[in-house]
C-alpha positions as protocol buffer text, in pm:
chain_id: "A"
residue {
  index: 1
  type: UNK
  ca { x: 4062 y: -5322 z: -22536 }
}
residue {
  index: 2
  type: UNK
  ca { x: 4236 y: -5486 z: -22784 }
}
residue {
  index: 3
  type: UNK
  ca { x: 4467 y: -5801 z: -22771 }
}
residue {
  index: 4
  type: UNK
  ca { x: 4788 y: -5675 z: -22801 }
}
residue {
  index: 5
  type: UNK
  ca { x: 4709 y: -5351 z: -22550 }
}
residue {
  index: 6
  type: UNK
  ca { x: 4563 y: -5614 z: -22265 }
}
residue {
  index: 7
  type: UNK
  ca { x: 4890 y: -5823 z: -22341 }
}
residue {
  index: 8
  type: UNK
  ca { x: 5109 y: -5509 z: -22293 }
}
residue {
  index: 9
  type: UNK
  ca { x: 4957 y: -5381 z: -21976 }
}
residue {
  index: 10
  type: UNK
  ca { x: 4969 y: -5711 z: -21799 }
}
residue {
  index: 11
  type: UNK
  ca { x: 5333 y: -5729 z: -21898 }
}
residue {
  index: 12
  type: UNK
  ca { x: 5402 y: -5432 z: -21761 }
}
residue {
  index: 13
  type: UNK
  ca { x: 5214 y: -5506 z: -21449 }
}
residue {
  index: 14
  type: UNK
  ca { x: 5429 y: -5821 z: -21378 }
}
residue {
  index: 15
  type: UNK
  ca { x: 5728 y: -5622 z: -21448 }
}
residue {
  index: 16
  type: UNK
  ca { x: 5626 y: -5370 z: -21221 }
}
residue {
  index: 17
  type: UNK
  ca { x: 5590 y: -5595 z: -20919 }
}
residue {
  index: 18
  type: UNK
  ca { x: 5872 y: -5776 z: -20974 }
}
residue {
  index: 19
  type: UNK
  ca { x: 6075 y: -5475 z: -20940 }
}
residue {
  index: 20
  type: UNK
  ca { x: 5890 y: -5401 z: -20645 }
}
residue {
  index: 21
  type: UNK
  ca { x: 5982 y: -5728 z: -20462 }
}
residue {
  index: 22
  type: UNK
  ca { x: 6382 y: -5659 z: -20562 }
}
residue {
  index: 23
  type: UNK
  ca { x: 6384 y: -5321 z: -20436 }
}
residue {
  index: 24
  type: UNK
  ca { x: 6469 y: -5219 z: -20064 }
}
residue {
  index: 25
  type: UNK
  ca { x: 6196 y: -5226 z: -19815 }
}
residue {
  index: 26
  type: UNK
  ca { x: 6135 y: -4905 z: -19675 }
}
residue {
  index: 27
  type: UNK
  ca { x: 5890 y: -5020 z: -19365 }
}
residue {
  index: 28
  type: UNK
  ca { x: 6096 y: -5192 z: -19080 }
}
residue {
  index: 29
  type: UNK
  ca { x: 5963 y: -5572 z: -19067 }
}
residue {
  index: 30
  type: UNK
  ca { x: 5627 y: -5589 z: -18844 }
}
residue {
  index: 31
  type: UNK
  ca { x: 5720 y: -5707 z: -18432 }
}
residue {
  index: 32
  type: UNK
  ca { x: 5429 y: -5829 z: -18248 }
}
residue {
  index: 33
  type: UNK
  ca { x: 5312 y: -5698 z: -17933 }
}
residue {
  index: 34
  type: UNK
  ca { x: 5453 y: -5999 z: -17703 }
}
residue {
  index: 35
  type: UNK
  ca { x: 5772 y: -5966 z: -17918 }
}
residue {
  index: 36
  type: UNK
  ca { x: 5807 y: -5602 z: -17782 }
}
residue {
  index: 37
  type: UNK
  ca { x: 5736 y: -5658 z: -17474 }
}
residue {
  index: 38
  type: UNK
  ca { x: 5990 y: -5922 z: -17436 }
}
residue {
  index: 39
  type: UNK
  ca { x: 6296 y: -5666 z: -17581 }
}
residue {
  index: 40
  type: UNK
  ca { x: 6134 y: -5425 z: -17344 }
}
residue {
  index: 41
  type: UNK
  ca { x: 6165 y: -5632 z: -17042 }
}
residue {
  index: 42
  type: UNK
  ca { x: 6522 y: -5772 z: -17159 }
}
residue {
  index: 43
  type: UNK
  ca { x: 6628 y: -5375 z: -17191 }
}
residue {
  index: 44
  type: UNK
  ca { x: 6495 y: -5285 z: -16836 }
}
residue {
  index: 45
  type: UNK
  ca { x: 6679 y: -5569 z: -16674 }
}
residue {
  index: 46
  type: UNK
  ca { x: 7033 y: -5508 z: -16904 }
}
residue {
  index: 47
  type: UNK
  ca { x: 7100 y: -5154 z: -16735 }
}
residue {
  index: 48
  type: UNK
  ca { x: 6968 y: -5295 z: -16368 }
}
residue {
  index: 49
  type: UNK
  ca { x: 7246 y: -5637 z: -16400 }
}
residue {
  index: 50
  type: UNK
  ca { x: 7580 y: -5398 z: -16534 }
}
residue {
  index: 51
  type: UNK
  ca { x: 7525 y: -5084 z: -16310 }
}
residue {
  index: 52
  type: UNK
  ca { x: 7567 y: -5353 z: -16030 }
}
residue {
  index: 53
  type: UNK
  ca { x: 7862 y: -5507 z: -16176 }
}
residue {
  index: 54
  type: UNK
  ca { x: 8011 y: -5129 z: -16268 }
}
residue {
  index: 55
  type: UNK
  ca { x: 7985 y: -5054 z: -15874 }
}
residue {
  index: 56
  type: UNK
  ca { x: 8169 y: -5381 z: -15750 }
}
C-alpha cells in the first residue's frame, strides 16, 4: 500500500469516528443490576404511599 493511500484511509478512519462520537446514541445508557433494583423497589413503594393518601 502506498504512502499516500495508507495516509488517506487513516484519515478517513479518524473522521469516521469522530462523527460517530457527535452523533446521537441510539442504545439507552447501560443501568446496573443494583441500580434497577433500587428504581424497582422505589416504584413498588410510590403507588403503595399515594393510594393511602388518595383514600384519606
Amino acid at each position: 500500500m502506498n504512502r499516500q493511500k495508507k495516509i488517506k484511509q487513516l484519515l478517513k478512519a479518524h473522521a469516521k469516528k469522530a462523527s460517530a462520537k457527535l452523533a446521537p446514541a441510539k442504545k439507552n445508557k447501560y443501568i446496573s443490576k443494583a441500580d434497577r433494583l433500587k428504581l424497582a423497589a422505589e416504584a413498588s413503594q410510590d403507588p403503595i404511599v399515594t393510594g393511602g393518601e388518595a383514600t384519606d
